[in-house]
N, C-alpha and C positions, 0 to 999 in steps of 0.2 A: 937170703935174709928176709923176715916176713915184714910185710907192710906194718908201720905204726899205726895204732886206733886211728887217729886223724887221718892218716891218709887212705887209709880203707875205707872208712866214711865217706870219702871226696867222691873216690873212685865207685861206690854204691848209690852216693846221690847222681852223679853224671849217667851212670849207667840207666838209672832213673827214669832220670830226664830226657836221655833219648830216648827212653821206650815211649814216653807219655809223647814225644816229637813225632815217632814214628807212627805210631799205631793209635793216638787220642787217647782220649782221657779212660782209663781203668780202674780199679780196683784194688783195694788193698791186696783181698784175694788174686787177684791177679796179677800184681806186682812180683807178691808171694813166687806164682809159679814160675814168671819169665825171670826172676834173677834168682832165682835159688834160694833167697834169704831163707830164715827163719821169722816167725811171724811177728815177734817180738822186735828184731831188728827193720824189720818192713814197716811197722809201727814208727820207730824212733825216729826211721827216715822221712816218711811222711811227715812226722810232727817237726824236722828239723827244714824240711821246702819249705811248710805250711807258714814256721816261723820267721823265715828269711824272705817272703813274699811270692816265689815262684810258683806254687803251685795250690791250688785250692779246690773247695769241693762242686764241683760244677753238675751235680745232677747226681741221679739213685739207676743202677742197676736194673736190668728186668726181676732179677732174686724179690720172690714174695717176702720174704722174712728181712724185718730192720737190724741196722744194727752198724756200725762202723765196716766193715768188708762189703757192704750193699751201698757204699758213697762211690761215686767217681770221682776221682782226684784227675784234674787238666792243667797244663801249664795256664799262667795268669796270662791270658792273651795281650791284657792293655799294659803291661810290665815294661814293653817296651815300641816305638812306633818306626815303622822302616819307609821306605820311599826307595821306588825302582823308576828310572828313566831309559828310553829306548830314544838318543838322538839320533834324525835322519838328515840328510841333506835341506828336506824342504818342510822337515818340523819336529814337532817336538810330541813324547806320550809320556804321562806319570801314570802311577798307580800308588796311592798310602794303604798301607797293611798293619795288623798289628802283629805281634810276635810269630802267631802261630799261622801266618800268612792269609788270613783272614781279608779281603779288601773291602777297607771303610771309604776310598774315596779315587776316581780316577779321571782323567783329562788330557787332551789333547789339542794342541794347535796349529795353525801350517804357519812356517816362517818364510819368505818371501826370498825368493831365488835374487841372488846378490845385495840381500839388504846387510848392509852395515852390520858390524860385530858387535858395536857396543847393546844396540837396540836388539839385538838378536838374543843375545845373553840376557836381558830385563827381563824380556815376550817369558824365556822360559823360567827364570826364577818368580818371576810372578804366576806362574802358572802353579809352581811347585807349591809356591808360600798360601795358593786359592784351595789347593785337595788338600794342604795338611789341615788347613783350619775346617773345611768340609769334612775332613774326618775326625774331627775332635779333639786335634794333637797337638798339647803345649809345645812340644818338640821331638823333631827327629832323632832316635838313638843311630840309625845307621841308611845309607844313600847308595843305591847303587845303582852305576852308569853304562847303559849300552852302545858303544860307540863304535862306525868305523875309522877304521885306520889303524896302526900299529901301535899295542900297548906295549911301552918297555916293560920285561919279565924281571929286572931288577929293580927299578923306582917305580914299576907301576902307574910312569906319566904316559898321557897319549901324545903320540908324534903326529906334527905333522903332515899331511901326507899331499903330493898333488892334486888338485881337483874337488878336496874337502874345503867346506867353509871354514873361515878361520875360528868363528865363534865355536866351534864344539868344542877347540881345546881352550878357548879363553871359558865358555862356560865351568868345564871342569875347575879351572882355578878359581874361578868366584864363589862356586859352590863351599871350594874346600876353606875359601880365607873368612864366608861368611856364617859357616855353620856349625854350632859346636858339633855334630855329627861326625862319624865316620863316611868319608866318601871312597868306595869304590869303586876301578872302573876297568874295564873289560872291554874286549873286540866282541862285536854283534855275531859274529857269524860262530865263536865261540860259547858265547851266550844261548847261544840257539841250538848247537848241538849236548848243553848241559840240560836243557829245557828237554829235549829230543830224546835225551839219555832217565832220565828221570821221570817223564809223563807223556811222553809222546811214543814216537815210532820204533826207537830203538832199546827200550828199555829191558830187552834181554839180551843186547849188548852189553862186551864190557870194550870189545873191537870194534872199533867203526868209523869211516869218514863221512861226515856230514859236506855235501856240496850245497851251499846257499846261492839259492839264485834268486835273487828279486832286481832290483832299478841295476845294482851290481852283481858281482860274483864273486866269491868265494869257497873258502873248505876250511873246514875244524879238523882236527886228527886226533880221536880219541885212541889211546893203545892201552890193554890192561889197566883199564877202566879211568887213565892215567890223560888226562890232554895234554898237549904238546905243544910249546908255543916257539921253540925253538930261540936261538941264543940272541935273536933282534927282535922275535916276538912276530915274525913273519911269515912262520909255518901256515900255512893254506892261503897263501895270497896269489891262487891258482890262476886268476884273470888274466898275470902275467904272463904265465905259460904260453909257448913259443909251441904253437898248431899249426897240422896244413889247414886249409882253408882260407886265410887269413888275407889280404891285400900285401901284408910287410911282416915285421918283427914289433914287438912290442919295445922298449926301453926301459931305463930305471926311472922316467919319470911318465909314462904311458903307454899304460896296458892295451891301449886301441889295436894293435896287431897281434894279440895274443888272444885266450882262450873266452874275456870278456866280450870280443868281438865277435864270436858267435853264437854268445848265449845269454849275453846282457840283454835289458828287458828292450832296448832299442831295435836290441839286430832279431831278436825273437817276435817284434812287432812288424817288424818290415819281413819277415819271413812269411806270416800269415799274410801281409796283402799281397806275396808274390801267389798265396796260391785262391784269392779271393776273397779269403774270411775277413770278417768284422767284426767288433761287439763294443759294447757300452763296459766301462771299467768303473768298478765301486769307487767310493770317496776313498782316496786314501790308499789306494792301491794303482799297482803297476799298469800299463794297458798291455802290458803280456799278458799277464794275469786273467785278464779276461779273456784274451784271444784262446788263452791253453784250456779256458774250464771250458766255453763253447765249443771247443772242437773234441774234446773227449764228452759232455752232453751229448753231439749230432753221435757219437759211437756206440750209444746205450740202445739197448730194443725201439728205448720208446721217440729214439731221437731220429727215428729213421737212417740207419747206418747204410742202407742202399744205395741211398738218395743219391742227386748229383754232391748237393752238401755235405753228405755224409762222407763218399767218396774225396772231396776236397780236404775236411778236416782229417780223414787218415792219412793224406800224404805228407799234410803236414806235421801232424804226428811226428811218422816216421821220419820226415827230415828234421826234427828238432833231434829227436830220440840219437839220430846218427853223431849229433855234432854234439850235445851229451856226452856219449859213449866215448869219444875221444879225449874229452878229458877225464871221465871215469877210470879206462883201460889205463893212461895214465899214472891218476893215484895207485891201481893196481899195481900197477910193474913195480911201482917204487915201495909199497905199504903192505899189502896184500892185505887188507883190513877185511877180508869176508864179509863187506856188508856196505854199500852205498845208500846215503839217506839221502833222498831228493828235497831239501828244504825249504822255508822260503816262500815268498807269494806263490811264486810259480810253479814250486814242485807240487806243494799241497793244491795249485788248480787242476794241476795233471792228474793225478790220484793215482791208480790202478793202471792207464791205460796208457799212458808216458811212461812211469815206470817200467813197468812191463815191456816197453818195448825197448828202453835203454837197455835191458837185463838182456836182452837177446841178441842187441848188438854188440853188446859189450864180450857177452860169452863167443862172439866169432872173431872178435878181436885182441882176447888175451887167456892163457891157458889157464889161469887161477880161477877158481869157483868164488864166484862175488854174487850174493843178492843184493836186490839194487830195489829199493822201499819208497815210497813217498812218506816225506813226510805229513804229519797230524796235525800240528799249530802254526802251519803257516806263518806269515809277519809276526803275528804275536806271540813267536819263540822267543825275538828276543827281549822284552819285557819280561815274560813268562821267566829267563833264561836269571836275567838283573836280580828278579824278586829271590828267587831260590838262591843265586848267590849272597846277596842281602842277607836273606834270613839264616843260612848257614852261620855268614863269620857272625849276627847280632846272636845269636842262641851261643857262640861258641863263647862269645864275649861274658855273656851273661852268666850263664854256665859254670865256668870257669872261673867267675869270681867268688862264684856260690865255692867251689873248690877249696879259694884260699882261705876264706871265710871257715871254711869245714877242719 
């Protein structure tokens, strides 16, 4: 049965508008090419965005000659204002965007290890309520949250979890009781491998597991380009995992004897002064994190890789790379996802030269052909991770009304 006028229109403007999402602002002519229309119909749609407010003439083609097919047409970027947050244990990051994820405004704070819920929750909605007015914005269309701990895959609420402050999930509910906005929210290390999958390291993946390592540890499980949150929302909550190496076993309420305990950013700092390394850690980041970029620096030509230093930072390398590779082989056995993204502070301090060497432990330790990548955006995957979720469902929202309307 063919589509009614209205609904081919719907389905012609959508198509539309993800081109103009996807690729920027183009051209009537252009339009033209990428959906087939007729010129006349490419016309009608243009004048029917133009009239509903979403899309408008942002600029002229390189084409010498004027004329209507020499406009670029762009979605209206200020149509709508989004806000992405990455909460962490010991603070807080925003970013305000407008539609077309443009950032007009962004900020960060540290929150204070055991401070009070209620004051902890203000520090950050005052934070939020200082970038949206910095970025010009009567109000947020849509929020998104990067949190750890377990998101339920049916309501969408964050749990709980041990050892998390209690303010991230009371934040969450403040957010939603005070905002007309949509608030979304999401696990962090999920977050990061959508970020990862979309502009980072794995973006010719549609298979992959992301292992996040920064302050904690974690794994995303991408499959047929599908992520997987599993029926409690607890897929890749790999820290628990039960390793040799460990002093005991972990528990359901600590991960301290499992796979966190020898690659959390604690046991990875005390790994380096067993073998003498030091270094200075940026604001705001892990002290693994440093120790992992100074010890793959001493490996470079210019870093003196001879040296005794040199010689200290490879072993330790290598014994990070070992205890890596044990939960990598792991995910293996069980996923067989062809592709390990080293995420996270840590993985992007390592780069090239941790990777690399987790890949070659791992290939003596499981028969499946895995490459094993650092990742690109380090910590600010998942921010990165928030926005692009964000501006997903606000485009789809908006989008889509344009639809009914149609």
């Amino acid at each position: 049965m063919p589509a009614s006028p209205s609904t081919a229109r719907a389905i012609n403007d959508r198509h539309a508008l993800n081109l103009l999402q996807e690729r920027g602002p183009l051209t009537a002519g252009q339009l033209k090419q990428l959906t087939g229309l007729s010129r006349p119909s490419v016309a009608d749609l243009v004048e029917r965005l133009g009239d509903s407010g979403l899309i408008g003439v942002v600029g002229e083609s390189g084409e010498q000659r004027r004329g209507p097919n020499a406009r670029l047409y762009g979605i209206v970027a200020d149509r709508a204002h989004l806000a992405a947050l990455d909460i962490r244990t010991h603070g807080v990051s925003v970013v305000v965007t407008d539609l077309v994820g443009t950032t007009l405004a962004e900020a960060s704070a540290p929150i204070p290890e055991g401070a009070r819920s209620g004051p902890s929750v203000e520090r950050a909605v005052a934070l939020l309520e200082e970038a949206t007015r910095e970025a010009g914005a009567s109000a947020l269309h849509s929020v998104g949250v990067g949190a750890p701990g377990l998101i339920d895959p049916v309501t969408g609420v964050l749990n709980g979890s041990t050892g998390l402050p209690a303010w991230h999930r009371d934040l969450v509910g403040v957010l939603r009781e005070r905002l007309p906005a949509t608030v979304l929210v999401e696990n962090e290390t999920n977050l990061a491998a959508l970020a990862e999958q979309r502009v980072g390291a794995a973006r010719d993946r549609d298979t992959f597991v992301l292992l996040w390592l920064g302050l904690s540890v974690g794994a995303a499980v991408v499959l047929d380009g599908s992520l997987r949150r599993g029926a409690s929302g607890g897929t890749g909550e790999i820290g628990f995992l039960p390793v040799p190496g460990t002093k005991g076993l972990p528990s359901a309420t600590e991960c301290g004897g499992g796979f966190h305990a020898l690659v959390g950013s604690a046991a990875v700092t005390a790994l380096a002064a067993e073998h003498g390394l030091s270094a200075r850690a940026a604001a705001h980041e892990p002290a693994a994190a440093a120790h992992i970029r100074a010890a793959a620096r001493a490996l470079a030509p210019e870093g003196g890789a001879g040296s005794a230093r040199g010689q200290a930072a490879a072993r330790f390398l290598d014994a990070l790379a070992g205890r890596l590779a044990i939960g990598a082989a792991s995910v293996a056995a069980v996923l067989d996802p062809g592709c390990v993204v080293l995420g996270g502070e840590l993985g992007e301090a390592g780069g090239a030269a941790l990777a690399d060497r987790v890949a070659a432990r791992l290939a003596a330790l499981s028969p499946l052909a895995t490459e094993v990548r650092a990742g690109s955006l380090g910590g600010g995957a998942v921010l990165r991770g928030a926005l692009l979720m964000t501006r997903d469902a606000a485009q789809d929202e908006v989008f889509a009304a344009r639809g009914r309307l149609g």
